[in-house]
C-alpha angles and dihedrals in degrees: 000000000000115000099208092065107123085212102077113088119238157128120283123225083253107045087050093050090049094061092042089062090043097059091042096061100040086056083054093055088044096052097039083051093057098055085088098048079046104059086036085055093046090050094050087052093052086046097052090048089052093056085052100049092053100043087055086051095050092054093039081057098062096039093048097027080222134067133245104277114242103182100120092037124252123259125225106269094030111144115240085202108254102352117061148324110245111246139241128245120267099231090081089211082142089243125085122238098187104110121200115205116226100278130160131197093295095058139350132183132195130180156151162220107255114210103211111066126078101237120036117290121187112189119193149183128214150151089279093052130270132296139138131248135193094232124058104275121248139181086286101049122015096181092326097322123116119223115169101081 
């Protein structure tokens, strides 16, 4: 077999690099195209998270007739005893950026920044249910709640 016989089919050096940079390019529009999906998928999670928080405080509340006191913050993988560990946050930036503000057993309220929007976006979840605000929530308004009755 002589592999200089114009006779044999097959791909030249150049068709082959052709498709290579086709493909190429077309993976770089597809995953330019997915941050979005990405940060939406992120906030959902956070979202998600939020509901879940609140609904195990909720519980801890009338079993404790109290909530968990937040004063100090909690930390992502505290145990709120017996009915969840309170997540991290799906950016995986190894830092959480769930805050909580200074509660105690009569309130609590912990948000966030969402990604996704254009303009900031802060949700949160709190003794009074969870929603979502423009400003960065405070004791007397975590995301249009007011806490501090």
């Amino acid at each position: 077999m002589n592999i200089f016989n114009k006779n044999e089919k097959g791909f030249t050096l150049i068709e082959l690099l052709v498709v290579i940079a086709i493909i190429g390019l077309l993976a770089s529009i597809v995953l330019v195209s997915l941050g979005p999906a990405r940060e939406k998928a992120r906030d959902a999670r956070r979202q998600s998270d939020f509901r879940q928080v609140n609904t195990a405080m909720e519980l801890y509340y009338d079993d404790n007739n109290g909530y968990l006191n937040t004063a100090a913050g909690v930390a992502a993988g505290t145990v709120i005893t017996g009915y969840l560990t309170v997540p991290t946050d799906p950016s995986n930036s190894g830092t959480s950026i769930y805050k909580w503000l200074d509660g105690d057993t009569t309130w609590y309220c912990l948000y966030t920044a969402l990604e996704a929007p254009d303009a900031t976006t802060y949700y949160c979840a709190s003794n009074e249910g969870v929603g979502s605000e423009a400003a960065v929530p405070t004791q007397a308004s975590c995301c249009g709640f007011d806490l501090s009755d």
